[in-house]
C-alpha positions in Angstrom: -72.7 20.1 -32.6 -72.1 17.4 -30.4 -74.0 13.7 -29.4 -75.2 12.9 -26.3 -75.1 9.7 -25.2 -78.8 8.5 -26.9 -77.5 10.3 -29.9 -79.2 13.5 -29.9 -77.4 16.6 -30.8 -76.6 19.1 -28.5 -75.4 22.7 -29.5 -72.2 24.0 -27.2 -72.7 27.9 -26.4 -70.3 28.5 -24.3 -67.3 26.6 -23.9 -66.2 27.8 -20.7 -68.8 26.7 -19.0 -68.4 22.9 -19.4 -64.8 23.4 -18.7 -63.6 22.6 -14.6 -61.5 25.2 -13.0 -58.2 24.3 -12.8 -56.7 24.4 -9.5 -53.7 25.8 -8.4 -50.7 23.8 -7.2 -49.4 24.0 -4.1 -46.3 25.3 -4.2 -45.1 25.1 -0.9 -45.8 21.4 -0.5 -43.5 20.9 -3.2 -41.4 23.3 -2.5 -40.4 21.1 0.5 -41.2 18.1 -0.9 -37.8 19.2 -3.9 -36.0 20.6 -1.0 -36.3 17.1 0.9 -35.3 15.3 -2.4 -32.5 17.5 -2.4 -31.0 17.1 0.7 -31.7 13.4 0.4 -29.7 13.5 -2.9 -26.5 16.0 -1.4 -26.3 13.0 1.4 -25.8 10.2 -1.0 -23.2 12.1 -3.0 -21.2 12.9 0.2 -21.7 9.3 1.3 -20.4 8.3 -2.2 -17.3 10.8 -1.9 -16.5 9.4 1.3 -16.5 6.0 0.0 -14.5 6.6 -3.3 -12.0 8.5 -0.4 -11.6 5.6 1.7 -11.3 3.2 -1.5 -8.1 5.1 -2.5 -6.4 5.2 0.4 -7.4 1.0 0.8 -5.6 0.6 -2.9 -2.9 2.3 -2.2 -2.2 1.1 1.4 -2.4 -2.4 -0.2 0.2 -1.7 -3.0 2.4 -0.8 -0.2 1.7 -4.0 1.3 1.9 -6.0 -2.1 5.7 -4.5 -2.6 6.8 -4.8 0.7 5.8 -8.7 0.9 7.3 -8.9 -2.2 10.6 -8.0 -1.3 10.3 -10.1 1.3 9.6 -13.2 -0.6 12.3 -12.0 -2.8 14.7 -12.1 0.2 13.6 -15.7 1.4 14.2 -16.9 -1.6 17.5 -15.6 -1.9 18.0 -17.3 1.6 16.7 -20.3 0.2 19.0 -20.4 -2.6 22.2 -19.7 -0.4 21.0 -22.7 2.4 20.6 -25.1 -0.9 24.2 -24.1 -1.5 25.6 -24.7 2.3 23.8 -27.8 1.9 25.4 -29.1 -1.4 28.9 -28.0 0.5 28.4 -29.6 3.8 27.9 -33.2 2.1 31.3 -32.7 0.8 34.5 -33.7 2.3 36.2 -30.6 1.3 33.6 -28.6 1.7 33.9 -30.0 5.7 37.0 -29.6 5.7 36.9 -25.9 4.0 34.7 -24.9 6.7 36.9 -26.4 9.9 39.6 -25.0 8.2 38.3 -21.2 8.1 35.9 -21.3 10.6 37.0 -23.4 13.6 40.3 -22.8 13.0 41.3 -26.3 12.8 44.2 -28.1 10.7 44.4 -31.7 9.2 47.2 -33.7 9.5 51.2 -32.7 8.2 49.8 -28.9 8.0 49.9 -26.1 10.0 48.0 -23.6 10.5 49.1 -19.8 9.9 46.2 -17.0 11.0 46.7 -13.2 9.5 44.5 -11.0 11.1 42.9 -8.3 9.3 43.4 -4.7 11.0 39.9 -3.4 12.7 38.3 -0.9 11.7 39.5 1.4 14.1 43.1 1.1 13.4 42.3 1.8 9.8 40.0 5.4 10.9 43.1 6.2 13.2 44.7 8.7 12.1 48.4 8.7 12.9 50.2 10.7 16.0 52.2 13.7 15.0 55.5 13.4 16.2 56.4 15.7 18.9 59.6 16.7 20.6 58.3 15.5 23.7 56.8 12.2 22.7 60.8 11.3 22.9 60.8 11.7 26.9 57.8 10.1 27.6 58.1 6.4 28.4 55.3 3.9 27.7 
């Protein structure tokens, strides 16, 4: 038994009558409504794949980039190192005269100057002439 509001008792019968029907869902409302979702959710994940794509080829691009400048600064400062050098040796007399000496070809006094020249490289590749009866008769 059951109370009412005012506190009366009230004897159920039947319970299926106090019960509401329950109504049926829709099933093609959300049928599209989960396809929608779906689709929505497929486009984010390719939009994410793209993105993680392009990320990777950014990183490695830039490591590229990293190593190559690197090698660079590397060089110039090699460069740097060697102009120091030919700096320290110009402010020295000898180091003048060194370089007159080899480069301009020039001689101080009471000295005289002897130059040897190396053979080219394309007397060195030559190969040498056979010698050949005739080679006697010709004249240069």
């Amino acid at each position: 038994m059951l109370d009412n509001k005012d506190g009366q008792q009230r004897r159920v019968i039947n319970k299926e009558i106090n019960r509401r029907p329950k109504k049926k869902k829709n099933s093609s409302g959300n049928g599209f409504y989960y396809s929608f979702l779906t689709i929505i959710l497929l486009l984010c994940l390719f939009q994410i794949a793209i993105s993680a794509v392009l990320n990777i080829s950014k990183i490695v691009s830039y490591k590229a980039k990293i190593i190559q400048i690197t090698k660079t600064r590397d060089s110039a400062l090699a460069l740097n190192d060697q102009l120091k050098d030919n700096i320290k040796n110009f402010s020295n007399i000898s180091g003048m005269e060194a370089i007159a000496r080899n480069n301009l070809k020039m001689s101080g006094e009471d000295e005289v100057l002897i130059i040897i020249n190396a053979p080219h490289e394309d007397e060195k590749n030559a190969k040498p002439e056979k010698f050949n009866f005739l080679n006697i008769f010709k004249h240069n």
